[in-house]
C-alpha positions in Angstrom: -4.3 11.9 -9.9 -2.7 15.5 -10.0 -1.2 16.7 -6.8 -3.2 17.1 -3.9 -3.0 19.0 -0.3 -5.3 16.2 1.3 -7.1 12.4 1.3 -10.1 14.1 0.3 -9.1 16.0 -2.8 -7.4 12.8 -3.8 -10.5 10.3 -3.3 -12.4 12.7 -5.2 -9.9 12.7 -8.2 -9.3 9.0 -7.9 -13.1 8.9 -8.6 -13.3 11.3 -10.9 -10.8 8.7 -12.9 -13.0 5.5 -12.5 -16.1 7.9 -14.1 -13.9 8.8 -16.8 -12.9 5.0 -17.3 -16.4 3.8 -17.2 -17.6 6.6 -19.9 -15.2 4.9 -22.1 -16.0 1.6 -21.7 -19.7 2.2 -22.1 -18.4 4.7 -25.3 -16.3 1.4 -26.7 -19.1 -1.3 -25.9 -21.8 1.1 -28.1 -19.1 1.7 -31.2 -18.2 -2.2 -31.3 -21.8 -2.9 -31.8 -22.6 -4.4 -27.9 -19.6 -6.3 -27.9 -18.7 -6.9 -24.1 -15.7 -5.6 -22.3 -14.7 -5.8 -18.8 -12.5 -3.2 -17.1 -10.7 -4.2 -14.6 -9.0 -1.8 -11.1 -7.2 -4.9 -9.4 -3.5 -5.9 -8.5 -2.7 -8.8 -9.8 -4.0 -11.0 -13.1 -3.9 -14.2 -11.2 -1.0 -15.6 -13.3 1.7 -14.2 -11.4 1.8 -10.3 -12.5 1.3 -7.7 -10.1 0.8 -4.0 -10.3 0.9 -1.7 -7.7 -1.2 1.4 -6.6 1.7 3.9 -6.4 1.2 6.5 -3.5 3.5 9.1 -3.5 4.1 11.6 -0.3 6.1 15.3 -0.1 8.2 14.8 3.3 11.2 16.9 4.6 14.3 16.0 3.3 15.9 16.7 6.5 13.9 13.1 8.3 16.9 10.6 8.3 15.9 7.5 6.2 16.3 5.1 8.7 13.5 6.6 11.2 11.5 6.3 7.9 12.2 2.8 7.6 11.9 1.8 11.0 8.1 3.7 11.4 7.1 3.1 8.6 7.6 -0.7 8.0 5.3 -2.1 10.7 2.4 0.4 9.8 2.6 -0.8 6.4 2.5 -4.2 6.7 -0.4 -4.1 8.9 -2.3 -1.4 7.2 -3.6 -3.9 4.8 -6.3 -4.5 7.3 -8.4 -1.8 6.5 -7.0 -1.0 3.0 -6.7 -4.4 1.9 -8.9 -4.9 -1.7 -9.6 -8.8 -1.1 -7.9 -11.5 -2.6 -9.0 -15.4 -3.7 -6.2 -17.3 -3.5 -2.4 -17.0 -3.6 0.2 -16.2 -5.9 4.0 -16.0 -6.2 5.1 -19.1 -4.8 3.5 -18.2 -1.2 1.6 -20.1 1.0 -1.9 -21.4 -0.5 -5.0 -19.4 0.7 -8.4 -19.0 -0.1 -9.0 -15.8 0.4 -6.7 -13.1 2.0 -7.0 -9.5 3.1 -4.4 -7.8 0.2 -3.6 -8.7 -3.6 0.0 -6.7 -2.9 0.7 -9.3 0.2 1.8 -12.1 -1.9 4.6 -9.8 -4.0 6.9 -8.6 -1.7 10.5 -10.1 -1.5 12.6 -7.3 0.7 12.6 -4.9 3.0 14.3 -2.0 0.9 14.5 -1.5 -2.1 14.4 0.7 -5.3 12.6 -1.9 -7.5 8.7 -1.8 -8.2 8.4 -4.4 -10.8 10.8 -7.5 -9.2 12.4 -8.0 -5.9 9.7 -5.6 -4.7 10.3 -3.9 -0.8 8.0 -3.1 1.5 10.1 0.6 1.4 11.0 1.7 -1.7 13.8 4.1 -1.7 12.7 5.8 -5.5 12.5 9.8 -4.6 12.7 12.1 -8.0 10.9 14.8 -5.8 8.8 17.0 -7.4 10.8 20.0 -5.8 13.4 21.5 -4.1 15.5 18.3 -3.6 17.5 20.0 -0.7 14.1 20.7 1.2 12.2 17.2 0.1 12.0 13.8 -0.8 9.0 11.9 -2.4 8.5 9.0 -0.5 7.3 6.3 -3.1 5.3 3.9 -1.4 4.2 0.9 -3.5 3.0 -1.4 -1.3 -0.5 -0.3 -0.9 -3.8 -2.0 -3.1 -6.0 -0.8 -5.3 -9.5 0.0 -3.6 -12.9 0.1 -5.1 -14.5 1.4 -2.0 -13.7 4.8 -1.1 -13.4 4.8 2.8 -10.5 2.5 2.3 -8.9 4.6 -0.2 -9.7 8.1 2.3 -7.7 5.9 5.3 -5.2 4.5 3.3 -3.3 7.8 1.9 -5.1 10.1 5.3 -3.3 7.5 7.9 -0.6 7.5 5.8 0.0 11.1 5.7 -0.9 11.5 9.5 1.9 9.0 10.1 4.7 11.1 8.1 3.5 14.5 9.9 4.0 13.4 12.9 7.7 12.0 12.0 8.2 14.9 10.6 7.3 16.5 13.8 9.2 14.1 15.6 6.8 12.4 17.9 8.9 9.4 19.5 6.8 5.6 18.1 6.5 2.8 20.2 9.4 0.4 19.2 7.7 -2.1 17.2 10.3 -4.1 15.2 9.1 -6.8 13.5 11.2 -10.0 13.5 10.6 -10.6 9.7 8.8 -8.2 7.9 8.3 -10.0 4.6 7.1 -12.8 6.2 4.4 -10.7 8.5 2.8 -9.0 5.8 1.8 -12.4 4.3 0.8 -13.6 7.8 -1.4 -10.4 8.0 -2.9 -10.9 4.7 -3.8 -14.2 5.4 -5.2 -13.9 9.0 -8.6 -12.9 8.8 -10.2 -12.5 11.9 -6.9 -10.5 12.7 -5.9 -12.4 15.4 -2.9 -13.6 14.1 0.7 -13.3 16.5 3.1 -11.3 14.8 6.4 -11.8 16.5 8.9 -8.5 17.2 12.7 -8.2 16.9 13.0 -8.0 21.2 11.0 -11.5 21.5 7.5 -9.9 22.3 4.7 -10.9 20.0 1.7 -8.7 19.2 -1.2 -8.4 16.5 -2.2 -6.1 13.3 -4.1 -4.3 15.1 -2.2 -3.9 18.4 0.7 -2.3 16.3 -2.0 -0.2 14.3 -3.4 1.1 17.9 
């Protein structure tokens, strides 16, 4: 999508995208004589190849990293449960599932990171903002699915960028460290009547949707 000020705007470009897509398919299919195609908006190709929907956020330079880190880990690795695309099975050498809430779940290997194609993290630290460096960094966030609905899509950036304003503002979070964060968001993605105990850094345990609420 180009740049946008809001979830909104960007559902409605992300849209405008699939339309595009789909005029070309149905364009392709006529000019190869009926031959079928199938086009595909997914994560992953089931043989061990993921690919990520990139989000990418304008936040004030001035927010140390850490505080970014330390918010935003546990609200991504629970947000899955309402942005989650659906998965059958498992991949990556994780543990066997039929179906689980995220396609991205499976692919994460570290907390932080700069990498988006191996040794992916849950926080990538990529920035190349797109302006005044001293003012802003763009927060690449990579650990997000691809959604065919578009209510998911709408809560998944909107939350998102909710979450970073109010950092930015610096409204004080809930401590909420989780003990292992790569393990959790494949708990999370596999536990789907979201009861699943997620265990913190201090010894308490809570759920998805506790650290969501």
């Amino acid at each position: 999508t180009p740049e946008c000020t809001n979830a909104r705007e960007l559902v409605a470009y992300e849209k405008t995208g699939e339309r595009i897509l789909g005029e070309c398919l149905r364009a392709m299919t006529h000019a190869r004589g009926g031959e079928k195609f199938v086009l595909y908006k997914n994560n992953t190709d089931g043989k061990g190849n993921s690919y990520g929907y990139h989000e990418n956020y304008l936040l004030a330079r001035s927010v140390p990293f850490e505080r970014i880190v330390r918010v935003l880990t546990p609200f991504f690795v629970t947000r899955q449960i309402f942005a989650g695309a659906g998965k059958v099975g498992a991949e990556n050498q994780t543990q066997p599932a039929e179906y689980q809430i995220s396609q991205r779940a499976d692919f994460f290997e570290c907390l932080v990171d700069l990498n988006t194609m191996v040794k992916r993290p849950i926080i990538n630290t990529r920035d190349e903002p797109h302006a005044d460096p001293a003012k802003y960094r763009r927060l690449h966030v990579i650990v997000g699915d691809a959604n065919m609905a578009e209510l998911p899509t709408y809560l998944k950036v909107g939350s998102t960028a909710i979450v970073l304003e109010m950092i930015e503002a610096g409204v004080q979070f809930p401590t909420l460290d989780l003990e292992d964060p790569i393990q959790a968001i494949k708990e999370v993605s596999r536990d789907l009547e979201l009861k699943g105990a997620l265990k913190l850094a201090d010894g308490r345990t809570t759920t998805a949707i506790g650290i969501q609420r």
